[in-house]
PADRENLUM-886034 format. One line per 3 residues: number of its first residue (from 1); their letters; for each residue x, y, z of C-alpha. Coordinates in Angstrom, 3 decimals. Layout:
// residues N
NUM> a> X,Y,Z ~ ... .
//
This chain:
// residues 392
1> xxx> 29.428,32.933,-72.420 ~ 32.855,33.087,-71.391 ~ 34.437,32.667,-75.045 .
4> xxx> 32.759,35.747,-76.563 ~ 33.497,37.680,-72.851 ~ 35.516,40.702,-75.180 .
7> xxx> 32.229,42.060,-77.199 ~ 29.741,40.921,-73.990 ~ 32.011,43.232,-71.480 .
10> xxx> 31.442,45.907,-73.694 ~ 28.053,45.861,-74.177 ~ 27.766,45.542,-70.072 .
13> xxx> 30.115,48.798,-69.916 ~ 27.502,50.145,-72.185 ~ 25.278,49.400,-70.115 .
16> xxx> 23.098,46.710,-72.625 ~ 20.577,44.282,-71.434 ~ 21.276,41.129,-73.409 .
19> xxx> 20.240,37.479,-73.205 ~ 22.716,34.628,-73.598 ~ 22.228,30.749,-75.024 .
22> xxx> 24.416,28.429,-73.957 ~ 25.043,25.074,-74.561 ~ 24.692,23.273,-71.721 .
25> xxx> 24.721,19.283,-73.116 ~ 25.813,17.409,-76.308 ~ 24.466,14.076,-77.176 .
28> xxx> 26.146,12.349,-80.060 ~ 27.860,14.431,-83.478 ~ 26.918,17.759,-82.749 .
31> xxx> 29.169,21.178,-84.490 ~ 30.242,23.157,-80.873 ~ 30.274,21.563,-77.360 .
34> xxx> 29.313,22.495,-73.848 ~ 30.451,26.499,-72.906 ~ 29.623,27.509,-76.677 .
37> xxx> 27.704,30.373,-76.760 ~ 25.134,32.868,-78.577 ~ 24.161,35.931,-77.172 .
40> xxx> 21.679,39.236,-78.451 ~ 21.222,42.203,-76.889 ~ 18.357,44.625,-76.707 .
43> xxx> 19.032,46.047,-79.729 ~ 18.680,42.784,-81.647 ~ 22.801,42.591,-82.337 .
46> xxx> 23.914,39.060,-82.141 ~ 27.509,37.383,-81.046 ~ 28.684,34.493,-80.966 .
49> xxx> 27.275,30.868,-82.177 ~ 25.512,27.602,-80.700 ~ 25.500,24.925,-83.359 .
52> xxx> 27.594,26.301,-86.752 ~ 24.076,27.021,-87.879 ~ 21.669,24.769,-87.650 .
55> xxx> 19.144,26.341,-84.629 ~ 20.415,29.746,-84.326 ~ 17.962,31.033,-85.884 .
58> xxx> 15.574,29.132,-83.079 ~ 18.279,30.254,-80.671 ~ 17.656,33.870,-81.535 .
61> xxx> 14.036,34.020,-80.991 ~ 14.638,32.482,-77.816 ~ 17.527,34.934,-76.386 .
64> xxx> 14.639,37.596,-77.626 ~ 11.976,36.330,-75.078 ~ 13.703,36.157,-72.480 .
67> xxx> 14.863,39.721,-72.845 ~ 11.378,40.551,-72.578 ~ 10.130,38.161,-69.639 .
70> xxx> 13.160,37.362,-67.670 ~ 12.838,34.191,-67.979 ~ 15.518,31.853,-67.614 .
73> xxx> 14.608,28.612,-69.713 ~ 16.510,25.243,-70.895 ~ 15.572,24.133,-74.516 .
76> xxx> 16.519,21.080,-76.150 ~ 17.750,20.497,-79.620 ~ 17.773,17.360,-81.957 .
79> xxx> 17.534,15.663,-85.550 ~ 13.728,15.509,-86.927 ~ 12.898,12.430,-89.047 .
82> xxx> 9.148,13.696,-89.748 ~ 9.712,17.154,-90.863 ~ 13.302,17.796,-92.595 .
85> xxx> 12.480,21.130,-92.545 ~ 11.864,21.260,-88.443 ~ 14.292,23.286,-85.921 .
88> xxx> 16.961,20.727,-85.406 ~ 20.383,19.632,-86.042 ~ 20.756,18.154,-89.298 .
91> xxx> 24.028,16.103,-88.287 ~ 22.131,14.094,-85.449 ~ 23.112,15.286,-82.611 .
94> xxx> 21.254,16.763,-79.376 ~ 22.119,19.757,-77.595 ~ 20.594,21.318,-74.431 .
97> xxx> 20.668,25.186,-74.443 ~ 20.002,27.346,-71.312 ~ 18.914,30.778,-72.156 .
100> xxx> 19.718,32.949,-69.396 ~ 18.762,37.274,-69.393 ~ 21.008,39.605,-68.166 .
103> xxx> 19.152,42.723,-67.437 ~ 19.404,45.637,-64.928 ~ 18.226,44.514,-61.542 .
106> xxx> 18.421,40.574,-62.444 ~ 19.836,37.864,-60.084 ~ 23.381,37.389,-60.669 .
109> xxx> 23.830,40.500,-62.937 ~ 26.224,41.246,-60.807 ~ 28.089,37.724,-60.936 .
112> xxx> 27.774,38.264,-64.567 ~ 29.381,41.415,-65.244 ~ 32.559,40.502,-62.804 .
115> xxx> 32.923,37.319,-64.543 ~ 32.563,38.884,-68.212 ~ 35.397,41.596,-67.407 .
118> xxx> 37.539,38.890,-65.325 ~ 37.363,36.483,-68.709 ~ 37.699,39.823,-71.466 .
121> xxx> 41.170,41.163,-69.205 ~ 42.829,37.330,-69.421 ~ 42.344,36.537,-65.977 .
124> xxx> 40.996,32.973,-64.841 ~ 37.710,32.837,-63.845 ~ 34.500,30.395,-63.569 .
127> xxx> 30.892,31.037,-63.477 ~ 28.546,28.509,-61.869 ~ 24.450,29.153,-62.700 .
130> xxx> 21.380,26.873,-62.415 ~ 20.925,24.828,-65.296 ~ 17.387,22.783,-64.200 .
133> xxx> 15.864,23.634,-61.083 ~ 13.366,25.235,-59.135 ~ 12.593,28.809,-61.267 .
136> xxx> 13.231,30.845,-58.051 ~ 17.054,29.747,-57.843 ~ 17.225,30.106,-62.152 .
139> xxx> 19.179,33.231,-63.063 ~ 21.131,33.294,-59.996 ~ 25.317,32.576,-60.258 .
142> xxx> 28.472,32.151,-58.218 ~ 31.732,33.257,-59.453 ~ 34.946,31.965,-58.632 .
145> xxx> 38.029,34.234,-59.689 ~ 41.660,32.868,-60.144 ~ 44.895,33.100,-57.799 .
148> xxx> 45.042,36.579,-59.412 ~ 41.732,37.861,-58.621 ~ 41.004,37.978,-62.575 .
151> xxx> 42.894,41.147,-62.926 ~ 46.273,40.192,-62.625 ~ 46.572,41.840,-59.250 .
154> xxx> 46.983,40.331,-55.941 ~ 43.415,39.720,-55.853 ~ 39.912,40.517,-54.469 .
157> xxx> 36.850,38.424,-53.914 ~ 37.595,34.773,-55.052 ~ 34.039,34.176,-54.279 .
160> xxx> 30.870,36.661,-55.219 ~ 27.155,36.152,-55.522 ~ 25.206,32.880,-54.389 .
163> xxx> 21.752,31.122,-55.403 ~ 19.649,33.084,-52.637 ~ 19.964,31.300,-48.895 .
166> xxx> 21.570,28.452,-49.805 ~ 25.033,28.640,-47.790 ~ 25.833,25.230,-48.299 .
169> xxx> 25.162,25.294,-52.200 ~ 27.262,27.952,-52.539 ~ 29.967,26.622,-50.914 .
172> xxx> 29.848,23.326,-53.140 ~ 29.203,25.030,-55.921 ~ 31.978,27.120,-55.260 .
175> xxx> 34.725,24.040,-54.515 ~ 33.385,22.299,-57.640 ~ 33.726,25.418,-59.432 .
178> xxx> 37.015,26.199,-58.338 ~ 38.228,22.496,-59.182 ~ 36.822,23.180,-63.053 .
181> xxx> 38.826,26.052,-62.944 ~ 42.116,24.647,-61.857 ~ 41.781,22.007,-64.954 .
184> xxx> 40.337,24.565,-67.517 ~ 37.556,22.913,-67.892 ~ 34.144,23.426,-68.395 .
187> xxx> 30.821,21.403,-67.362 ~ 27.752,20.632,-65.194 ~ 27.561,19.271,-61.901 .
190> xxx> 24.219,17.200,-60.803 ~ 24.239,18.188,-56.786 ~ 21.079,18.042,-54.519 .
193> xxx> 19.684,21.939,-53.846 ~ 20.394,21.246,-50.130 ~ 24.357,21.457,-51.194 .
196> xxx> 24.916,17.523,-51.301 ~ 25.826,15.130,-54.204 ~ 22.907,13.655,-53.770 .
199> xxx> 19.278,14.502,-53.117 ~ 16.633,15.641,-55.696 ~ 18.829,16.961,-58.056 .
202> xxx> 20.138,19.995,-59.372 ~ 22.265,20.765,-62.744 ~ 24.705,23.225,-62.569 .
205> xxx> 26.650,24.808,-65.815 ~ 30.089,25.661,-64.569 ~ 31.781,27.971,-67.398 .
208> xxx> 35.732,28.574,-67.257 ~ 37.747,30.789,-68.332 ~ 41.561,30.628,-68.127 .
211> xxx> 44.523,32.455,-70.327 ~ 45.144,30.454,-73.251 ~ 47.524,27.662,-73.302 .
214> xxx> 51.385,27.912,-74.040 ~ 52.982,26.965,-77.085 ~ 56.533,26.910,-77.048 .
217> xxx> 58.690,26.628,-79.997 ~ 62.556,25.906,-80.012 ~ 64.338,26.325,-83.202 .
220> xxx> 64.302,29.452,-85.629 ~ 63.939,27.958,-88.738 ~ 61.530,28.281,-91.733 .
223> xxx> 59.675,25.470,-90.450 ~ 59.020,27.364,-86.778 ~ 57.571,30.247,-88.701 .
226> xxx> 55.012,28.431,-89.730 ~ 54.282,26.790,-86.483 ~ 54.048,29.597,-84.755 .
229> xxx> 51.240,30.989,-87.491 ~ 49.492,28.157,-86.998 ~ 49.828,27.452,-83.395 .
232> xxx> 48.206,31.353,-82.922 ~ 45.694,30.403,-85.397 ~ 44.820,27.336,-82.465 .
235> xxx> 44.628,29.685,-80.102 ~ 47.779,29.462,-78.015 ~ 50.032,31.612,-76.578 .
238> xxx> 53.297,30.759,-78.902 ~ 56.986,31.788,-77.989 ~ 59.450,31.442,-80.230 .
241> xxx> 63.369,30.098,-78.178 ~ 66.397,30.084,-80.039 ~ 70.182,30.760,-79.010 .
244> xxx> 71.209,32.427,-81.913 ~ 70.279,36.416,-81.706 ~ 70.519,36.876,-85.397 .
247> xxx> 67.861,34.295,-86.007 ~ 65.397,34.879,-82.830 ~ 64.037,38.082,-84.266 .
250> xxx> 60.542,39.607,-84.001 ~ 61.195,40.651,-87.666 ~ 61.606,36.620,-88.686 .
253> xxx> 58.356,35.841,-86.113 ~ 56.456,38.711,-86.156 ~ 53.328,36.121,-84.785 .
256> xxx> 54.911,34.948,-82.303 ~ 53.503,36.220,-78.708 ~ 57.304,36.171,-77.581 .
259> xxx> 60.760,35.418,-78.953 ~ 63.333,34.206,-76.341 ~ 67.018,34.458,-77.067 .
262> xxx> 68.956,31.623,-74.983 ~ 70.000,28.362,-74.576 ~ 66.394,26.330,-74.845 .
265> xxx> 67.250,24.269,-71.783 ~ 67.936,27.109,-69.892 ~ 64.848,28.875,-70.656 .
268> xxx> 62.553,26.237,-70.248 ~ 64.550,25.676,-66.583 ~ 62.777,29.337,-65.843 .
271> xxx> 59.608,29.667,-67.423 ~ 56.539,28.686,-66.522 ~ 54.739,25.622,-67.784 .
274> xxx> 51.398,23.476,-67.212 ~ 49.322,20.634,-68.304 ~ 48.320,22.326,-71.229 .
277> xxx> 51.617,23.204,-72.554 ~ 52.899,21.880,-75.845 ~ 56.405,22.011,-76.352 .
280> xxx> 58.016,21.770,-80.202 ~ 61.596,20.971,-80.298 ~ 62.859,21.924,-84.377 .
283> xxx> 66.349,22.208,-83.834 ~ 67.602,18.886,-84.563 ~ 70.530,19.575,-83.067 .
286> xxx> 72.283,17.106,-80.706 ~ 73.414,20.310,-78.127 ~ 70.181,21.645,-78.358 .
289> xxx> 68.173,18.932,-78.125 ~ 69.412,16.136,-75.479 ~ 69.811,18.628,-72.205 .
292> xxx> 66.241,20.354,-73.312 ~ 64.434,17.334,-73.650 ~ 66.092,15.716,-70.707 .
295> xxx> 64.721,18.765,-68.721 ~ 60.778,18.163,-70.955 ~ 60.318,14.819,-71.019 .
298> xxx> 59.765,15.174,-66.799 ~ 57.795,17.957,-66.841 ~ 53.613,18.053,-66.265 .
301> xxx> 53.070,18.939,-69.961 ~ 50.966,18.043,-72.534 ~ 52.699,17.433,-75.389 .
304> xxx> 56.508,17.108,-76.462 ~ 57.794,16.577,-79.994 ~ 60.771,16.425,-81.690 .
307> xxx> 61.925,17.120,-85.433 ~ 64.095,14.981,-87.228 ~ 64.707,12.307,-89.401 .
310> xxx> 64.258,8.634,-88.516 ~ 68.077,7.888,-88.399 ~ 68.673,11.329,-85.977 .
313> xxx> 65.674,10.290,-83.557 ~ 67.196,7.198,-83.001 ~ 70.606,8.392,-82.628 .
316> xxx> 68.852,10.977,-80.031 ~ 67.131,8.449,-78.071 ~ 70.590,6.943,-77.619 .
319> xxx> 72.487,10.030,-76.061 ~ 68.961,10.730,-73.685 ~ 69.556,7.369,-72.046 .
322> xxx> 73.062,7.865,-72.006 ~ 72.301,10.884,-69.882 ~ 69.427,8.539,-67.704 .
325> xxx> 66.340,9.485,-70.000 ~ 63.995,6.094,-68.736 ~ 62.313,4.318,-71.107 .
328> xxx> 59.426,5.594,-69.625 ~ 59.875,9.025,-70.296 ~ 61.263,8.752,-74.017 .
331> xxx> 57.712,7.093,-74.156 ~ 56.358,10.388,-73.823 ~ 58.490,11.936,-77.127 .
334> xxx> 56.275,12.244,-80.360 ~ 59.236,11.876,-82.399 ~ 59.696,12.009,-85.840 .
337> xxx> 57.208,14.780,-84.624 ~ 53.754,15.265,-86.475 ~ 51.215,12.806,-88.359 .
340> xxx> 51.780,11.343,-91.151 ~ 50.313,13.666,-94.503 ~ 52.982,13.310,-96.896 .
343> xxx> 53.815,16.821,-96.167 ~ 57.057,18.373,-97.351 ~ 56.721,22.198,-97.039 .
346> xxx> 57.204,23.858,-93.911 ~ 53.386,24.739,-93.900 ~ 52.350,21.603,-94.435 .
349> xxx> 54.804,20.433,-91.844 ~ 53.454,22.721,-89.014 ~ 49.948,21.644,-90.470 .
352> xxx> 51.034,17.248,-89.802 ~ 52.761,18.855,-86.373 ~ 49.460,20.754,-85.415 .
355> xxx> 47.338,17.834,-86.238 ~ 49.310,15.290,-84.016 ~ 48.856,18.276,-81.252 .
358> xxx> 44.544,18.142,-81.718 ~ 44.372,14.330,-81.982 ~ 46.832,14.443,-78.574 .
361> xxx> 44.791,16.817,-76.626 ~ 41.254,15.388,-78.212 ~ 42.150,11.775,-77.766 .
364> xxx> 41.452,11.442,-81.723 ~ 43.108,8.221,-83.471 ~ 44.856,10.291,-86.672 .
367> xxx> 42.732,8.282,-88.987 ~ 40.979,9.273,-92.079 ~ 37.069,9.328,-90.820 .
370> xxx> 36.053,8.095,-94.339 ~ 34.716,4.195,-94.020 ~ 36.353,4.197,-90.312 .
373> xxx> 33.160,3.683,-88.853 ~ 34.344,5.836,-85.569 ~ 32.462,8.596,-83.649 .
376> xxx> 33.113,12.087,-85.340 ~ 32.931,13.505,-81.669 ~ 33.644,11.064,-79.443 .
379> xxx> 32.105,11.505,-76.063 ~ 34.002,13.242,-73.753 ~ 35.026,10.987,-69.888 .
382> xxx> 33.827,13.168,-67.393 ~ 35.946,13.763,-64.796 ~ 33.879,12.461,-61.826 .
385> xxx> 30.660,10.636,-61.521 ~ 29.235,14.025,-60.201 ~ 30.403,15.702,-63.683 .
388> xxx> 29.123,15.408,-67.013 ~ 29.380,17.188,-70.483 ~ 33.115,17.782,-69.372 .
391> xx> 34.822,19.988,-71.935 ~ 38.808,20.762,-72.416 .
//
């Protein structure tokens, strides 16, 4: 629900009814994963998608009925052998959807629209609802807003809403919620309705929402331009760092979210990183590149990789333990950076960069799927044993 919060926050300030399908589960090769999400409003208008396809017609009829009963309801999805023309997924996978309406006077319409125009301004925030349960606690949510209240200000509520006189399930809920939301993650949590990880249990779909993910990019040549394209095409936040004013321009980067004009040590000394931040080093430069990736290789980030040739990587490896680099950290360097396509142009360089990036942050092997004989979507750990259906 989350993902598409920019259209849904103006059909609330519109004052819309809608219904929204989510996908809750995924069992095996399925084409989106848990926090995917259709949704139509009164008017028939749909947004957003559930499976690439395959059920959204299904999907559809479903977000249309519970407009009209306000009923919230779970469906499940799979692969028919006996009728290849049945509602299913043709690529064999199984998905659970929860169908939830969000109509004037609902439970947790209120939870909703905070949550929708926390998500649509940037801000971090995660909504917890009822997944299977009891019907009278179905349609009821919890929000849980970031360290900046979801607005960017100094706050407000962190907390708002509950599933109807149970304290103790809220505050769970809420804990769980707000750990989900700390890692960017979404999923469900299995938790007994009296609040306890145990108990007859309940399934919970927490949704997250956080700003997107930094890319940072040091090194204003032809082959950052096309980086930064394609690192906005993946959805991050890209900033462009180079010393050299004449170079750094918005005119060179015009995609780039930011363009930074220093020393690329000295900017990544004062800007703000996570576990979620890649970081691209281009400028195969010795001065550049040993006192930056001194400074990146002991950061919390996700990914650091370097350009260069096979000779320069090794002659940089040398000067970072010269300067007390451990062998542990230069394990962390992807360097020559990227997979290996055969790629020569500086698109098709960003592309083998990019691609090393996914497989990183997907735990993907880099290998051609043809005769590999490997899952296509690999199941995803879940965090904890209360957790499942954990998504990045």
């Amino acid at each position: 629900m989350l993902d598409i919060a920019e259209e849904l926050n103006r059909w609330v300030e519109q004052g819309r009814d809608f219904a929204v399908a989510t996908v809750v589960a995924v069992t095996g090769s399925a084409p989106r994963q848990p926090g995917a999400a259709l949704a139509v409003d009164e008017a028939g208008t749909a947004v957003g998608s559930v499976s690439g396809g395959c059920v959204e017609g299904a999907v559809y009829d479903l977000c249309v009925q519970a407009l009209q009963d306000g009923e919230t309801v779970l469906e499940r999805f799979g692969y028919s052998d006996d009728d290849a023309f049945a509602v299913g997924l043709t690529c064999g996978g199984i998905i659970d959807i929860l169908v939830t309406p969000v109509r004037a006077g609902t439970p947790g319409r209120q939870v909703y629209e905070a949550a929708l125009a926390a998500a649509a301004r940037g801000g971090a925030a995660a909504v917890a609802r009822i997944a299977e349960g009891p019907q009278e606690l179905k349609g009821s949510a919890v929000l849980v807003l970031g360290e900046d209240g979801g607005d960017g200000g100094d706050g407000g509520d962190r907390f708002l809403g509950g599933f109807g006189g149970h304290p103790e399930l809220d505050r769970m809920v809420a804990e769980e919620a707000r750990a989900l939301l700390d890692a960017g993650k979404t999923g469900v949590l299995e938790v007994g309705a009296d609040g306890r990880l145990c108990g007859e249990p309940l399934k919970v779909l927490v949704e997250s929402s956080v700003p997107p993910p930094r890319m940072i990019v040091f090194g204003a040549i032809d082959f950052a331009s096309a980086l930064v394209r394609i690192g906005k095409f993946l959805g991050y936040h890209v900033t462009l760092c180079d010393a050299r004013p004449v170079f750094a321009t918005k005119q060179r980067f015009p995609e780039a979210d930011e363009i930074a004009v220093d020393w690329p040590h000295r900017y990544l000394e004062r800007t703000e990183t996570d576990g979620r931040t890649v970081l691209c080093v281009l400028t195969h430069d010795a001065k550049f590149d040993v006192p930056l990736l001194r400074l990146a290789l002991r950061l919390p980030v996700a990914y650091v990789g370097a350009m260069g040739s096979r000779k320069t990587h090794e002659d940089r490896n040398r000067r970072l333990r010269d300067v007390g680099v451990t062998e542990l950290e230069l394990a962390r360097l992807r360097s020559p950076i990227g997979l290996d396509l055969g790629a020569r142009s500086p698109e098709e360089t960003a592309l083998s960069i990019a691609a090393e990036i996914v497989a990183n942050r997907r735990g993907g092997s880099g290998a051609a799927l043809t005769g590999a004989h490997i899952p296509i979507h690999p199941d995803t750990p879940a965090t904890a044993a209360r957790r499942i259906g954990s998504v990045a």
